[in-house]
C-alpha positions in Angstrom: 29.5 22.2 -5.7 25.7 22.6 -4.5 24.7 20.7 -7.1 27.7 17.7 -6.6 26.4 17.4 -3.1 22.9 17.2 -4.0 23.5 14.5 -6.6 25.1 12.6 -4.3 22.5 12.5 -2.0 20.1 11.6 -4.3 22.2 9.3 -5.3 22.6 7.6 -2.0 19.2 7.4 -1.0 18.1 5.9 -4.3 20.8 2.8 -3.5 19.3 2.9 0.0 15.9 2.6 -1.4 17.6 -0.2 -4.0 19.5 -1.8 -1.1 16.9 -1.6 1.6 14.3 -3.2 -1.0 16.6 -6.1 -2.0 17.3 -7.5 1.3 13.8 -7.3 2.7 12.4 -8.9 -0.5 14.9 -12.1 1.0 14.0 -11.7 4.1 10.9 -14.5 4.5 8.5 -13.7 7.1 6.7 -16.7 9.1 3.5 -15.2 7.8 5.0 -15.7 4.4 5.9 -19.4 4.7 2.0 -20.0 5.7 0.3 -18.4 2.6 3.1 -20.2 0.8 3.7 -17.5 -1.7 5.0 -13.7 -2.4 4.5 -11.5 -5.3 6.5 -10.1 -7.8 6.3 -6.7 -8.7 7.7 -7.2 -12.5 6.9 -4.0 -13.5 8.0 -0.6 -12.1 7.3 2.6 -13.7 9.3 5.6 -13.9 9.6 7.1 -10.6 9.0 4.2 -8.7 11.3 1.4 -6.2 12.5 -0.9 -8.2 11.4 -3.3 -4.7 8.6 -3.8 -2.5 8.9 -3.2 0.8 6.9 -5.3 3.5 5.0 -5.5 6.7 3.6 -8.1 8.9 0.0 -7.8 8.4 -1.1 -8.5 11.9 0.1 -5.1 12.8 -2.2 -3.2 10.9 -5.0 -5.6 11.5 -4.9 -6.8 14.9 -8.4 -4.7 16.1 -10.4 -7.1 13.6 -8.1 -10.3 14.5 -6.9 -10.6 10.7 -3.2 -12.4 9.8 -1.4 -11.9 6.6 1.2 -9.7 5.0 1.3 -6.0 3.1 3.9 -6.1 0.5 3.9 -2.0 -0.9 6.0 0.4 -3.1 6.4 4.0 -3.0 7.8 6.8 -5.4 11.5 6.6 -5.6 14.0 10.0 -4.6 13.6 12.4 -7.2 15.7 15.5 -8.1 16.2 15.7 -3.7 17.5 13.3 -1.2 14.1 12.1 -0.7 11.5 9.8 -1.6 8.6 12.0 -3.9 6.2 10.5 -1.9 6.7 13.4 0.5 6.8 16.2 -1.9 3.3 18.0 -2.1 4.2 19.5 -5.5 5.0 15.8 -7.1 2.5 13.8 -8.6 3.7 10.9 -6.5 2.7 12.7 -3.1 1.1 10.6 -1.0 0.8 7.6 -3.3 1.0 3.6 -3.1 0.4 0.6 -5.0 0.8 -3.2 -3.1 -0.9 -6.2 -2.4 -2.7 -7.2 0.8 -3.0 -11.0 1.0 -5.6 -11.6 3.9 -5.5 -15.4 5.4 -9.3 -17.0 6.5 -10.1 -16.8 9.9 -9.9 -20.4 12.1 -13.9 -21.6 11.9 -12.8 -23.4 15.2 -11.3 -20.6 16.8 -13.8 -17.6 16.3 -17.1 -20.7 16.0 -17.9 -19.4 12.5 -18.7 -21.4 9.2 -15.7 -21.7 6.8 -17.6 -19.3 4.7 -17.7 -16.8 7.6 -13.6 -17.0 8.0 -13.4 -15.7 4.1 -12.4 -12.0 5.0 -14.2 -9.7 2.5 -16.2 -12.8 0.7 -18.0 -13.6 3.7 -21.0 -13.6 1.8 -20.8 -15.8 -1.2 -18.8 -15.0 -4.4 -19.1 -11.4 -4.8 -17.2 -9.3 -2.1 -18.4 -7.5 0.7 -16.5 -3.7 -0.4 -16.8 -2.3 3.1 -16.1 -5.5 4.9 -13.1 -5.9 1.7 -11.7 -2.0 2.4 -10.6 -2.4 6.2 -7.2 -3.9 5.7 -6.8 -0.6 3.7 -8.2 1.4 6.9 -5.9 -0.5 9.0 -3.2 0.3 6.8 -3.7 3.7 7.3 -4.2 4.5 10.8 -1.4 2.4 11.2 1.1 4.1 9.2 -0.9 7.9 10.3 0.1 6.6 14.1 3.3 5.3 13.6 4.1 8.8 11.6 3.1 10.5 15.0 -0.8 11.5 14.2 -2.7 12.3 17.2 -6.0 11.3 15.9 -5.6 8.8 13.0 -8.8 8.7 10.8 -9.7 7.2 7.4 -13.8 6.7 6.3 -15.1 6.4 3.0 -16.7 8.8 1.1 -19.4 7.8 -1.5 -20.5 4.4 -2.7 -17.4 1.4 -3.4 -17.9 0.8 -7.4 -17.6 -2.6 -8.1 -17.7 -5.0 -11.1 -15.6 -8.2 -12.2 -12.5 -8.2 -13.9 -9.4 -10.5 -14.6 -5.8 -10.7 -12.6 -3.5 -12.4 -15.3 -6.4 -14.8 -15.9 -8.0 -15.3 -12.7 -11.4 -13.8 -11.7 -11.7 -11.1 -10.0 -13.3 -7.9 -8.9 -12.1 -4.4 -9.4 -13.1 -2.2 -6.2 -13.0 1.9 -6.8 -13.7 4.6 -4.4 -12.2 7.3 -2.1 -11.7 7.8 1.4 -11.6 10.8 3.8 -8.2 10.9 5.5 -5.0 13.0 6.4 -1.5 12.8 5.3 1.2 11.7 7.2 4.0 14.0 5.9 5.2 15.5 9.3 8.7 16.9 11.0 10.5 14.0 12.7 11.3 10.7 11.7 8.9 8.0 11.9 8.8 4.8 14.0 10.0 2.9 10.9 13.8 3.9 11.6 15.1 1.8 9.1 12.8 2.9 6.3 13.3 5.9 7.0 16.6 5.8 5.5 15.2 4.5 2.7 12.3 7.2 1.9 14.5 9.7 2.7 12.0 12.2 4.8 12.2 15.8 4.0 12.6 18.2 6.1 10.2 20.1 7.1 10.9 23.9 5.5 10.9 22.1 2.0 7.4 21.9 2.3 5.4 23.5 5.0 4.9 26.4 2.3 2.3 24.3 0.6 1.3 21.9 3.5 0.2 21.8 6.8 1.7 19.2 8.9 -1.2 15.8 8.7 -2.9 17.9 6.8 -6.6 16.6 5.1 -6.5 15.0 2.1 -9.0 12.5 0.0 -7.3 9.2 -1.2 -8.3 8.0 -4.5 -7.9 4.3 -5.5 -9.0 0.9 -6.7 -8.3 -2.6 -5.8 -8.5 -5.2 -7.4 -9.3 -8.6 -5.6 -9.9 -12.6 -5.9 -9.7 -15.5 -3.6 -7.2 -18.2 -3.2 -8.9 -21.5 -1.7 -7.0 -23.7 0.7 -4.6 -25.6 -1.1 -5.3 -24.5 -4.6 -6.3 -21.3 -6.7 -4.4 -19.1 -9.0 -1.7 -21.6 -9.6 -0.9 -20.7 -6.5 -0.5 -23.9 -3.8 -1.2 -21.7 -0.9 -2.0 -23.8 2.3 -4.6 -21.6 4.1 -7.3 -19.8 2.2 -6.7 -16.3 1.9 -8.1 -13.1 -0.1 -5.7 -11.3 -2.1 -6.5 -7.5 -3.1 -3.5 -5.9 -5.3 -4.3 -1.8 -4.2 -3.4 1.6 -5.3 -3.7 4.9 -4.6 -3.0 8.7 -5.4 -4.9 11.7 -3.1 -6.9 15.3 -4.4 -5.8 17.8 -1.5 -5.5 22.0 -1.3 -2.0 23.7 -1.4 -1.2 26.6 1.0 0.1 28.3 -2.8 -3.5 27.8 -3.7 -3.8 24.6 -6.0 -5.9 22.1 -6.0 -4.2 19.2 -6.4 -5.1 15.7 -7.4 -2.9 13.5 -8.2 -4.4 10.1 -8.8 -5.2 10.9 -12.9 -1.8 11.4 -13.6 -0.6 8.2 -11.6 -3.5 6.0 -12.3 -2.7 4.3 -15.7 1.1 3.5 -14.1 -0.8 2.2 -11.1 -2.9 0.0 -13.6 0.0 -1.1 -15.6 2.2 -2.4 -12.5 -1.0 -4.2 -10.8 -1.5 -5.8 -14.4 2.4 -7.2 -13.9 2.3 -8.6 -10.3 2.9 -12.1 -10.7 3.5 -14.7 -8.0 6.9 -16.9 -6.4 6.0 -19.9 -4.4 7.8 -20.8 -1.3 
């Protein structure tokens, strides 16, 4: 009988996750309307939302004055009624993999050069990887303060590797590095009521045995980035210029039980695979 119930659960929150994904995928965003495009996640790996979820991007941004959108997937509910993104013992603890699309500043507004407004490229071709990384900081303490951190912190660790690559035919550059944070599993629901019903959150005795509350953790990840010029780029008629970085991430962390964990090996050619399938819908 346990294990009916449990099923069903599962069950549930899996069509939540299905449902909750389908209708904001139709829901367009004004911010949507003035890049002019959204992507498409065509490929999903086991384990993962079949959907994107999404965010306006000015909330995570809004200390550097940056617009745009985060379109993000997480782990889907496993064998429990929650998302595995919130199970320390699953390789999908803690990961991600979306697209950050990042519009150019207004020259006029912020009396800059057009050059200047190019967030992460402000430099010429080749991207700036620390000026590049801060809508994935932003993310972060976002998401660590909306999940009720007191003291919300992400800074890189190490050099940014990076080196040119190709998104389905298009320059770009491939960004990898890691970053010291904390992780935002915790004991009460998050600000994000309605996603919450979605991830399904755990409660809090199926995990404390192997983690602290916001405990430390290093995220592992890549990007992979290219510009779209104003009007044109990547077959894309986008009508401002923006920066697009598709990102990724699993995190290396110790267990209460004693393991070390790391989790981004055994996610990363998955993470690849989807990036590699993003494709784009115009509006």
């Amino acid at each position: 009988m346990k294990n009916a119930y449990r099923l069903w659960r599962t069950g549930c929150t899996h069509l939540n996750q299905i449902l909750l994904g389908w209708w904001v995928g139709r829901q367009i965003y004004d911010e949507d309307r003035i890049i002019g495009a959204v992507p498409r996640f065509t490929v999903t790996a086991p384990g993962w939302m079949r959907y994107p979820l999404k965010i306006d991007g000015q909330r995570l941004w809004k200390q550097w004055d940056l617009g745009g959108m985060n379109y993000f997937k997480i782990a889907r509910s496993g064998p429990h009624n929650w998302s595995e993104r919130f199970n320390p013992a699953s390789r999908f603890y803690q990961a991600w993999l979306g697209v950050y699309i990042v519009r150019d500043s207004d020259p006029s507004a912020t009396l800059r050069s057009a050059q200047d407004a190019c967030y992460g490229f402000e430099q010429g071709d080749e991207p700036d990887p620390e000026r590049l990384t801060l809508a994935a900081v932003g993310d972060q303490l976002y998401w660590l303060d909306k999940s009720g951190h007191p003291n919300p912190a992400m800074a890189p660790r190490g050099q940014i590797a990076i080196e040119r690559t190709e998104q389905r035919g298009h320059p770009a550059w491939l960004l990898a590095g890691s970053f010291d944070t904390f992780s935002d599993i915790h004991g009460t629901p998050t600000a994000y009521r309605l996603y919450d019903a979605s991830y399904g959150i755990p409660a809090e005795k199926t995990w404390r045995h192997l983690v602290e509350p916001f405990h430390p953790l290093v995220m592992h990840g890549f990007y992979i980035a290219w510009r779209w010029e104003a009007n044109c780029g990547g077959g894309i008629q986008s009508r401002p210029g923006c920066t697009v970085c598709i990102y990724a991430a699993g995190v290396e962390f110790d267990r209460q039980d004693g393991v070390h964990a790391n989790t981004f090996p055994l996610v990363k050619d998955d993470l690849l695979r989807m990036a590699q399938g993003i494709t784009w819908r115009e509006l």
